[in-house]
Every structure is written in structure tokens, then in C-alpha cells.
C-alpha positions as CSV (number, residue, x, y, z in Angstrom):
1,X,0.0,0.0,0.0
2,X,1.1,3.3,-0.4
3,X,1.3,6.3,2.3
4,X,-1.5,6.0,4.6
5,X,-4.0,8.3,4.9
6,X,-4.2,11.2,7.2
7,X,-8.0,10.7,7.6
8,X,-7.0,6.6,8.6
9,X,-8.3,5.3,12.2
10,X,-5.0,4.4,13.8
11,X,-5.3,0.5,13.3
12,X,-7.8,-1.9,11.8
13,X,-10.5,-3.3,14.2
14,X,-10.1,-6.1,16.6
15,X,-13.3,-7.9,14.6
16,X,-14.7,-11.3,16.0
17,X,-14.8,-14.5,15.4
18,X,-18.0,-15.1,12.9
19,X,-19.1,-18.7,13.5
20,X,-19.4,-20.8,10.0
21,X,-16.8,-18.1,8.4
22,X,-13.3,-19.0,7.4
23,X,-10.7,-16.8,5.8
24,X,-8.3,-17.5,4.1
25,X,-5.6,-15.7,1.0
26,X,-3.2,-16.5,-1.5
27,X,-1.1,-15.2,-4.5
28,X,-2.3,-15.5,-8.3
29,X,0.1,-13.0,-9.0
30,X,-2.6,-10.4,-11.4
31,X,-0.2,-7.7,-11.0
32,X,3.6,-7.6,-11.0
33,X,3.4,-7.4,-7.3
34,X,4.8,-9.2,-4.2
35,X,1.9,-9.6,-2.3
36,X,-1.4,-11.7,-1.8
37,X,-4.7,-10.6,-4.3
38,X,-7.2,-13.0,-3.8
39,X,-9.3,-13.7,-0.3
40,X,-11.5,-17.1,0.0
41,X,-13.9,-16.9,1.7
42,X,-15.7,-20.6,3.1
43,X,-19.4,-20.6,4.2
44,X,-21.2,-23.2,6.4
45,X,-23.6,-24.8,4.5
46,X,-27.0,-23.2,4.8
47,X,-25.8,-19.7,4.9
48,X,-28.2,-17.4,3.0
49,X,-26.9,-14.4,1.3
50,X,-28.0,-10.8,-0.2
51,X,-26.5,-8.5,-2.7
52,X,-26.8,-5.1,-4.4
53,X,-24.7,-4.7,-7.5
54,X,-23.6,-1.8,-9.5
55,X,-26.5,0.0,-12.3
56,X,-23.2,0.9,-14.7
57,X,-24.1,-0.9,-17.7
58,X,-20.9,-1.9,-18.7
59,X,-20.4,-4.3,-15.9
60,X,-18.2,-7.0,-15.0
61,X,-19.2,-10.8,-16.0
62,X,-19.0,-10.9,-12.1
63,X,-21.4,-8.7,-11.4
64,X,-24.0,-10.2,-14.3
65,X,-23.5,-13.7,-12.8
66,X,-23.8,-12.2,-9.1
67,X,-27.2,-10.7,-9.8
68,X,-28.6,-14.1,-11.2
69,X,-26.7,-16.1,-8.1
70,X,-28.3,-13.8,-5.8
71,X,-31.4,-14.8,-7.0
72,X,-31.4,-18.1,-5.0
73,X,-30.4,-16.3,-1.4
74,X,-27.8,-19.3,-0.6
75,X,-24.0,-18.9,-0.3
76,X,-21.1,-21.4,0.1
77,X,-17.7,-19.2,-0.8
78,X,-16.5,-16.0,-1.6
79,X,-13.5,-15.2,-3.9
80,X,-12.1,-12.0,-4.1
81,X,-9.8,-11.1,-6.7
82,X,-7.5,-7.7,-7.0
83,X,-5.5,-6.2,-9.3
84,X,-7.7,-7.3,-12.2
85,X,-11.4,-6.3,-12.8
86,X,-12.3,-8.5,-15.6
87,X,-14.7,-5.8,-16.7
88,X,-15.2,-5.2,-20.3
89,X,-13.4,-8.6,-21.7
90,X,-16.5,-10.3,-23.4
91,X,-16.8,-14.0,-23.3
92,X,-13.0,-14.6,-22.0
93,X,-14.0,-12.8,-18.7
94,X,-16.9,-14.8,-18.5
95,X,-15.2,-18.1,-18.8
96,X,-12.6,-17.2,-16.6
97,X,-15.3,-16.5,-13.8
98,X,-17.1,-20.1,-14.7
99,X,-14.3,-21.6,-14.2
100,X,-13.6,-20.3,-10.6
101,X,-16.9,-21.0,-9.6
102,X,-16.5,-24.8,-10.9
103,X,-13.4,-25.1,-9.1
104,X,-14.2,-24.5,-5.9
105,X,-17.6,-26.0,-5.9
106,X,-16.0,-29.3,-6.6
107,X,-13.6,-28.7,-3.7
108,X,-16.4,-28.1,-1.4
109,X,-19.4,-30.6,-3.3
110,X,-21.8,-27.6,-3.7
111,X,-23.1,-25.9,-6.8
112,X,-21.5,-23.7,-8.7
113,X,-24.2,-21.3,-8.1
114,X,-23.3,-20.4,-4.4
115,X,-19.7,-19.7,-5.1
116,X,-19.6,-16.0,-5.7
117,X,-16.7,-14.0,-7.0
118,X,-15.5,-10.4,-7.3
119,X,-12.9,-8.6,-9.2
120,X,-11.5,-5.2,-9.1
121,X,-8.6,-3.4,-11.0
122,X,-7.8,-2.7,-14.0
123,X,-10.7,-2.5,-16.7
124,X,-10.1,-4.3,-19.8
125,X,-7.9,-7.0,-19.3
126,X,-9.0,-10.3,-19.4
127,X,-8.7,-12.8,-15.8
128,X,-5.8,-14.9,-16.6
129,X,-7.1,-18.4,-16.1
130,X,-3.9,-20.2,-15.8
131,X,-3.2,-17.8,-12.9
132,X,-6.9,-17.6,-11.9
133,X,-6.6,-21.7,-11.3
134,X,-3.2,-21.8,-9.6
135,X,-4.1,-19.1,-7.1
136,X,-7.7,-20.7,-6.0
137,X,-5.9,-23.7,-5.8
138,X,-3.4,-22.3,-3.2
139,X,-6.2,-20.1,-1.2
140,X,-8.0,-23.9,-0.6
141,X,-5.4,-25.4,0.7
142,X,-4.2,-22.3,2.4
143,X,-3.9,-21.7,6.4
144,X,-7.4,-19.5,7.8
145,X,-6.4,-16.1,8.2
146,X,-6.8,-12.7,10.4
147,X,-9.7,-10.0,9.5
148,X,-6.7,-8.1,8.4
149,X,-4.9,-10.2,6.3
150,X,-8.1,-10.5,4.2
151,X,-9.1,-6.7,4.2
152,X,-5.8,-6.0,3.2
153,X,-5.5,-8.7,-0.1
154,X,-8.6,-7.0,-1.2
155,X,-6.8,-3.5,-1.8
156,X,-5.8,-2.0,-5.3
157,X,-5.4,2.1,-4.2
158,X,-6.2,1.9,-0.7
159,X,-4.2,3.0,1.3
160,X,-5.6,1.4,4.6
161,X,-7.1,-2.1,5.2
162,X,-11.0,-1.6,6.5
163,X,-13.0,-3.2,8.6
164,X,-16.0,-3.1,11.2
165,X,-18.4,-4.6,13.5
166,X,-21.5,-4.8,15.4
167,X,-23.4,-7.2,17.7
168,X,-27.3,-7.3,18.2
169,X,-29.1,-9.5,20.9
170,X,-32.1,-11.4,18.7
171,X,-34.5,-13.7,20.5
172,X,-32.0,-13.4,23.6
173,X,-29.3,-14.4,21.5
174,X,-26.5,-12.2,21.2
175,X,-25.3,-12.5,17.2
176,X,-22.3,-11.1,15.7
177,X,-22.1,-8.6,12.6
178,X,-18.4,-7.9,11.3
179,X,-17.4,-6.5,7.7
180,X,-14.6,-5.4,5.5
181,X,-15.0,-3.5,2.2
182,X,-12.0,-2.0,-0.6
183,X,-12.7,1.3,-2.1
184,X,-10.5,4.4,-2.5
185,X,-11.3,5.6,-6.1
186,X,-14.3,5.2,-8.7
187,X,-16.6,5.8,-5.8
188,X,-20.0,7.2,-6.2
189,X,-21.9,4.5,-5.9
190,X,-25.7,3.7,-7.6
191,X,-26.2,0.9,-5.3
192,X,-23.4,0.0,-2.8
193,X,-19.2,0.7,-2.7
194,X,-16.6,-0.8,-4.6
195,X,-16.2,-4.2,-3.1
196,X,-18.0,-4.9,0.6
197,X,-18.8,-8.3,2.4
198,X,-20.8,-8.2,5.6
199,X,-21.0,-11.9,7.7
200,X,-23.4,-12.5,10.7
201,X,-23.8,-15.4,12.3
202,X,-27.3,-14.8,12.9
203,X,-30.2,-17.0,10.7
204,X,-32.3,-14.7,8.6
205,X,-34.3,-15.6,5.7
206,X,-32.6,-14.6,2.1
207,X,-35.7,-12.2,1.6
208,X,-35.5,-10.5,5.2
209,X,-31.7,-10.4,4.6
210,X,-31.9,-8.8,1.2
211,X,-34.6,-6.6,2.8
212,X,-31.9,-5.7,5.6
213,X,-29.5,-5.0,3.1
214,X,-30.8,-2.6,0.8
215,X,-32.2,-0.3,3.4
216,X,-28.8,-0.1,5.1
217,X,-27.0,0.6,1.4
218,X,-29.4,3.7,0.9
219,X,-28.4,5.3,3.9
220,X,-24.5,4.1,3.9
221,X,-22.5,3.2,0.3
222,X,-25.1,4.9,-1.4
223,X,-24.6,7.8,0.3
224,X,-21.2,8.2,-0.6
225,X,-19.2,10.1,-3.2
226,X,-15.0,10.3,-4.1
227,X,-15.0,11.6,-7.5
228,X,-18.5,10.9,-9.3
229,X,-17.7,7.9,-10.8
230,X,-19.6,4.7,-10.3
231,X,-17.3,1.3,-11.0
232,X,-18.4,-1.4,-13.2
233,X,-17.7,-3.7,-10.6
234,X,-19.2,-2.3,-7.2
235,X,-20.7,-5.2,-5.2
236,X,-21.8,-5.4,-1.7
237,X,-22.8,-9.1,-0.2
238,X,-24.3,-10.0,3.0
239,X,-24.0,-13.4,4.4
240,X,-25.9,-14.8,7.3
241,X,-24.1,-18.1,8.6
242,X,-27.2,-19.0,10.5
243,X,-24.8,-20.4,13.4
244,X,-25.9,-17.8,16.7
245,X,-28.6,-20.3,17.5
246,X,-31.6,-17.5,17.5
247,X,-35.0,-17.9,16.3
248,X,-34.9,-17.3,12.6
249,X,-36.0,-14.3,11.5
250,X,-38.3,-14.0,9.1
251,X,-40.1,-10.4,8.7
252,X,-39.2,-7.1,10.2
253,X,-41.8,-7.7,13.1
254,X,-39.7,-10.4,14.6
255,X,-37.8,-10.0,17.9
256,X,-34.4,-8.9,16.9
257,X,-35.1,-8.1,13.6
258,X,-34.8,-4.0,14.0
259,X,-32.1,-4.6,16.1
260,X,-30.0,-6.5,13.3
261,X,-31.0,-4.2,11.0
262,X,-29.3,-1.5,13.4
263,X,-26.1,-3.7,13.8
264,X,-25.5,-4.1,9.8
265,X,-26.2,-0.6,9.6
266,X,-23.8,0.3,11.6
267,X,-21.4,-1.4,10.2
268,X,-22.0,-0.5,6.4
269,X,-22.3,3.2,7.5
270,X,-18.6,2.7,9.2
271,X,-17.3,0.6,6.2
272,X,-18.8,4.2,4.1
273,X,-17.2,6.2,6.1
274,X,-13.7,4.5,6.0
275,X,-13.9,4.5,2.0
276,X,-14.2,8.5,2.0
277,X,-11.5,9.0,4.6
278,X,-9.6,7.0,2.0
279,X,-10.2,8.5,-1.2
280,X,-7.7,9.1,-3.4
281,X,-5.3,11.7,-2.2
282,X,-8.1,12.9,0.3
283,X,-7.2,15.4,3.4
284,X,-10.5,16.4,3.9
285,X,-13.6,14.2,5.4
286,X,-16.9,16.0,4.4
287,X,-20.5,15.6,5.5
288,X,-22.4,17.2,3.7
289,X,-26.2,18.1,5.0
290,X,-29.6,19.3,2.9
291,X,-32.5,20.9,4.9
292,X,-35.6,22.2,3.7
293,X,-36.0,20.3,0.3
294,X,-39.6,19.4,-1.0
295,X,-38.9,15.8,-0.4
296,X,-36.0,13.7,0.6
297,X,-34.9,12.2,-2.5
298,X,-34.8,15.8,-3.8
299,X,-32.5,16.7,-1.1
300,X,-30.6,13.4,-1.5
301,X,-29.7,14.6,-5.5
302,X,-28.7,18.7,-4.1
303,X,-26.1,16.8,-1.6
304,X,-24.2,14.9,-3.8
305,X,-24.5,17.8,-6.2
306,X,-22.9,19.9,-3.5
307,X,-20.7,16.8,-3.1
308,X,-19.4,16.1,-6.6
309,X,-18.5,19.1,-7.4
310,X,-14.5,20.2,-8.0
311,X,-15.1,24.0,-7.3
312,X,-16.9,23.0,-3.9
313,X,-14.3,20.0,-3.0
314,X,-11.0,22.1,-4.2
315,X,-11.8,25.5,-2.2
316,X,-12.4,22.9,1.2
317,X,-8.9,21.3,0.0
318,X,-7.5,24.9,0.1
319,X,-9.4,25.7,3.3
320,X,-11.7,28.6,1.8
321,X,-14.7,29.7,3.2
322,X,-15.8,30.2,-1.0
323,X,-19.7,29.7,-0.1
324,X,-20.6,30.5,-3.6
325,X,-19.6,27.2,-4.7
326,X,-22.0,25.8,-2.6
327,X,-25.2,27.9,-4.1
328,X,-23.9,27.0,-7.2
329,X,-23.5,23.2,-6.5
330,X,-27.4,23.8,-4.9
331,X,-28.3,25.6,-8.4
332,X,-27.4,23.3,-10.9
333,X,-28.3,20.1,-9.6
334,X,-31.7,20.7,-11.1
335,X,-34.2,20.7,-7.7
336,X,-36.6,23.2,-6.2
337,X,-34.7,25.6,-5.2
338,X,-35.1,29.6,-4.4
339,X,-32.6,31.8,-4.0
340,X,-33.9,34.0,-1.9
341,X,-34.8,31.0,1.2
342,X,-31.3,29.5,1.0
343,X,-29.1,29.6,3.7
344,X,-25.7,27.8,3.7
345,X,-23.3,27.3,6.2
346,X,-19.8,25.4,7.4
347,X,-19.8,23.5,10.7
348,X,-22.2,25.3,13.2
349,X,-21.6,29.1,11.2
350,X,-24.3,30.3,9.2
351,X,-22.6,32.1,6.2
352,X,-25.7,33.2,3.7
353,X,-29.4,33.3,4.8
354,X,-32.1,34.6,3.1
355,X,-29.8,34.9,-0.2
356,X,-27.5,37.3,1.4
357,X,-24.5,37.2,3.5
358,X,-25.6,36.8,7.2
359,X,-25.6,40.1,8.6
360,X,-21.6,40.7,10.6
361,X,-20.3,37.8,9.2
362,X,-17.3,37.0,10.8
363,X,-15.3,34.6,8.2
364,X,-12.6,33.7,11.2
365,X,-14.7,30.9,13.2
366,X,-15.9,29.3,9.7
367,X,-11.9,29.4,8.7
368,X,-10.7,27.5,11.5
369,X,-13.3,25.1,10.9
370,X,-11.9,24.7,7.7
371,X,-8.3,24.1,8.9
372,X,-9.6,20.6,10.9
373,X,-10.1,17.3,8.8
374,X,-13.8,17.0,9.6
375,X,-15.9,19.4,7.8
376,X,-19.6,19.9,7.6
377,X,-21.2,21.8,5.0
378,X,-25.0,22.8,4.9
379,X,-27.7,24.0,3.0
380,X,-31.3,24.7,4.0
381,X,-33.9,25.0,0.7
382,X,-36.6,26.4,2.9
383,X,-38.8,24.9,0.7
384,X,-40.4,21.5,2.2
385,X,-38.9,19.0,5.1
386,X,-37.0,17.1,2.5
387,X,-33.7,16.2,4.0
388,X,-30.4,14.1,3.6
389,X,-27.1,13.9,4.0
390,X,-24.2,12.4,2.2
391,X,-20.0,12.4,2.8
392,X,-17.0,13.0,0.5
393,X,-13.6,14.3,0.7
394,X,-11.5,17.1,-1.0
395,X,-9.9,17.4,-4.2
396,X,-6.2,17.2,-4.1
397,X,-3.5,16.8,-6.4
398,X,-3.1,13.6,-4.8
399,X,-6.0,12.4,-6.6
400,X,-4.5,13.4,-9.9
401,X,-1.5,11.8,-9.0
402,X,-3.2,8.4,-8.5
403,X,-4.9,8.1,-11.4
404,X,-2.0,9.8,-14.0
405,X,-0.3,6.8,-12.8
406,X,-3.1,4.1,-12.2
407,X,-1.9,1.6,-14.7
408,X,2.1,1.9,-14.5
């Protein structure tokens, strides 16, 4: 990995045990690196699973196959490649992912079907399969492995291993949620992160699970922005070993079901959060809040325009207080909006209200805010009780940097 981030926690998680969850790495070598890229993931038998999958329509053969696997809500292994994406390589991608899924369905007797697989890197480059073959071959036979040691394989640009967890009591039963997730660049997800995996040990139905799932993405990975761009291979799964002993849950009016939800929340809000503080050449961590909208999805789209745009993430990079960016992020992203009810402000300082500069503004407070890594930038509408809130980070030349250089 490269320099760590100055937005990094100081060390990964101490994450749990998950019972019916074994890790484990190895080297296929898909970049001309010294270092593990692929994480194997083994299942208990009966784990159910739930996914949400990229919208980009040139996706990976991964993704295609992941959406129809999903389908049948069970789960036996994971395999995790990096350096590689297999997006965009036609029938030879394909093929390549078949074949993975064959091979470690006959090591474990199960159908290809519940073997899942994920890829990230490079776009356009085929999945060797010699390499593809003699790497799941060593992850089978491999030693189990820490949290860490598989966060960290999954990494292309990050510059931090990332990880999180939960716990819930369900039926009396106290179940375990833990999760680790790769992302630093292409981020502005349409329906989860780059590449997150969330285990519990608790049993859940696949529908309640896929139920759990998507209501935690809205308010976590999808409520997250780098640079704008959404990857062709962003996948989040959710597996639920079923191990915890509690009384399955079924619907949301189950005991324990609302507090799952809570723990897998928490933990894909967390897993969000790390992926901003590591975006590429990032400095800055940015919340971003809308008040006042006509409704919330209309807030939702002013945030990330406020969000995504360079003018408004460069002058935070630079520490100004420029909070004309900011109506003009609110201005062209195409909501109700009127000038003259919009008030904007950075941390607790109230900048414009009304349209107009608040009356003896005093820049100094809202500069200092500026100078700290955690910044919060508003914008009430006045218009409705619409509200939302999404994170990014600066601009920096960092992030130029990075992707100049992405492929050498």
C-alpha cells in the first residue's frame, strides 16, 4: 500500500470471530506485485446471502453472474480477486469467472451457483485463467487467516485495510455482525461501494436479509461520493451463517429483527465512512447536510450535487470559506430551489441566509473550521422538510496523481 491516509483510524479493528466463516488468502500474481490478491472466503452450509450490484451498464461478467446467483439467497464461498477487474473482456471474462466457480464448488461438493466471485482493478484485461486456477488452488489449501490479512489482499489504491463490527441481541441471542469493504477511487456508488462483504452469524431468511440490506446501502455506500464515478464492478454481499442459535427471522416484526438491522447498519455506515477518509489523495472528510427540500430524494440529489462538485471540493482542499460554490452546487443540480430561502453554512456558522450574506459575518470561526479534517457543510432549501445527508472528501492533487499513474 502506499502512504496511509491522514483521515486513517490508527489500526484496523479487533473484529470477531463469525461462527461458519473461514478466511483465508493467497497469491495469483494479477499484477507484478509481491503480495497476496485473492481472499477465499468458506461458508457453512446453509448460509443465506443478499446483494446489491452496480447500475453501470458496462459491468463485469461478475457482477452479471452475481445478480442471477443472488437470486437463489444461498452462499457457500466468496473469492475476491485484485488487481484485475475483468470488466469489459467479453466472453474470455466470462469463462474465466465459470471456471472459478467450478473449481471451488467441486472442492467443497456444492453448486456452482453459491460460489460468488468479485474482481477489481484494471478494466479491460482479461482474468488470466492459468493464474486464476493456480491461485484458487493455493487459497484452498491455504492456512485461515486474520480479518486483516483479508481486508488488506482485497486492496488496489487503498491506502488502509478496513473493517467493522457490530453485535445485536435477537430472541436473547447475542449474534455477531463484522465486515470489510475495498474502495478508495471510482466511488460514487448507484447501489453500494466498490467491493463490501458483511457476515453475521445470525439466521435470517434470504428475503429478510436482502430486505436488511438494501435499506442499510441507501443510507451508507449509497450515500457516498470520491469523484462521481460509479465502477463497473461495485458489489456489496451479505451473508448470514445462521450459526448464533436465535430464532430465525423471518419479517421485520420479529424480535431482533430491528435490532440486526441496526447492527448491519452500523457497520456498512462505518465501512462508508472509511472509504471516504480513504479517497484518493483525500485530506478532507466531508459531510455534507440538505434541509428544507420538497422531499427527501430531492435533497438526496442537491447533496451529492454539492458533493461532486470540483469548485466546492477544491476550495475545502484549500481551506476557503468560498460559499458560492455551494449555491452554485445547490443551483445546478436541477431541484426546487429559491434563491432568496437559502441559507448555507460550514460546521455550526451560518454564512448566507435569506440569499444574502448573514448580517456581521465574521469569516474567522468558519476558517478555522476549515483548517480541521472533519468538515460539515450545509444548505437549508426552505422549501419542504426534505432532508439528507451524504460524505466525500476534497480534491487534491493527490488524486491526480493516483490516477496519472493508475496503470504503470
Amino acid at each position: 500500500m502506499t502512504t496511509r491516509s491522514p483521515l486513517a483510524p490508527d489500526s484496523f479493528p479487533a473484529l470477531p470471530d463469525i461462527a461458519g466463516v473461514t478466511l483465508r488468502v493467497a497469491r495469483a500474481r494479477y499484477k507484478d506485485w509481491d503480495r497476496c490478491d485473492l481472499t477465499y472466503v468458506e461458508l457453512a452450509p446453509g448460509t443465506t446471502v443478499a446483494g446489491v450490484f452496480t447500475r453501470n451498464i458496462c459491468c463485469s461478467s461478475e457482477v452479471e453472474l452475481g445478480r442471477a446467483q443472488i437470486k437463489q439467497g444461498v452462499g457457500r464461498a466468496l473469492i475476491v480477486n485484485a488487481g484485475n477487474s475483468n470488466a469489459f473482456t467479453g466472453y474470455r471474462g466470462r469463462e474465466a469467472v465459470e471456471q472459478i466457480m467450478e473449481q471451488v464448488a467441486g472442492h467443497l461438493g456444492c453448486d456452482a451457483s453459491e460460489v460468488f466471485v468479485s474482481s477489481t482493478g484494471v478494466i479491460g484485461v482479461p482474468l488470466p485463467k492459468d493464474k486464476a486456477r493456480a491461485g484458487v488452488e493455493a487459497a484452498l489449501t491455504a492456512e485461515p487467516c486474520s480479518w486483516e490479512a483479508a481486508a488488506e489482499t482485497i486492496c488496489t489504491t487503498d491506502t488502509f485495510a478496513k473493517g467493522s463490527t457490530a453485535r445485536a441481541i435477537v430472541g436473547g441471542t447475542t449474534v455477531q455482525v463484522a465486515g470489510i469493504v475495498k474502495g478508495s477511487g471510482m466511488i460514487a456508488p448507484d447501489m453500494a461501494t466498490m467491493l463490501g462483504y458483511i457476515f453475521t452469524d445470525a439466521t435470517v431468511t434470504p428475503a429478510l436479509l436482502q430486505e436488511l440490506l438494501s435499506e442499510a446501502t441507501s443510507g451508507s455506500f449509497n450515500s457516498i461520493t470520491v469523484d462521481s464515478d460509479t465502477s463497473t464492478s461495485d458489489t456489496v454481499l451479505l451473508f448470514a451463517t445462521g450459526k448464533a442459535g436465535n430464532p430465525p427471522l423471518v419479517t421485520r416484526d420479529d424480535p431482533g429483527a430491528d435490532a440486526l438491522y441496526a447492527a448491519i447498519r452500523e457497520v456498512a455506515l462505518d465501512l462508508a465512512h472509511q472509504v471516504v477518509r480513504d479517497g484518493e489523495g483525500a485530506s478532507k472528510f466531508i459531510e455534507v447536510q440538505v434541509a428544507g427540500a420538497t422531499s427527501d430524494n430531492s435533497a438526496r440529489r442537491v447533496a451529492l450535487s454539492i458533493a461532486n462538485s470540483p469548485l466546492v471540493k477544491t476550495a475545502i482542499a484549500g481551506e476557503d470559506a468560498n460559499w458560492g460554490r455551494v449555491v452554485m452546487a445547490v443551483g445546478k443540480a436541477g431541484e426546487p430551489a429559491d434563491r432568496d430561502r437559502l441559507a448555507i453554512r460550514f460546521g455550526d456558522h451560518w454564512v448566507a441566509k435569506d440569499g444574502l450574506p448573514v448580517d456581521g459575518y465574521d469569516e474567522a470561526p468558519v476558517a478555522a473550521h476549515l483548517k480541521g479534517q472533519d468538515i460539515r457543510v450545509g444548505a437549508d432549501l426552505g422549501l419542504g422538510d426534505g432532508r439528507a445527508t451524504v460524505w466525500t472528501c476534497d480534491l487534491t492533487h493527490g488524486y491526480i496523481s493516483i490516477n496519472a499513474d493508475y496503470r504503470s
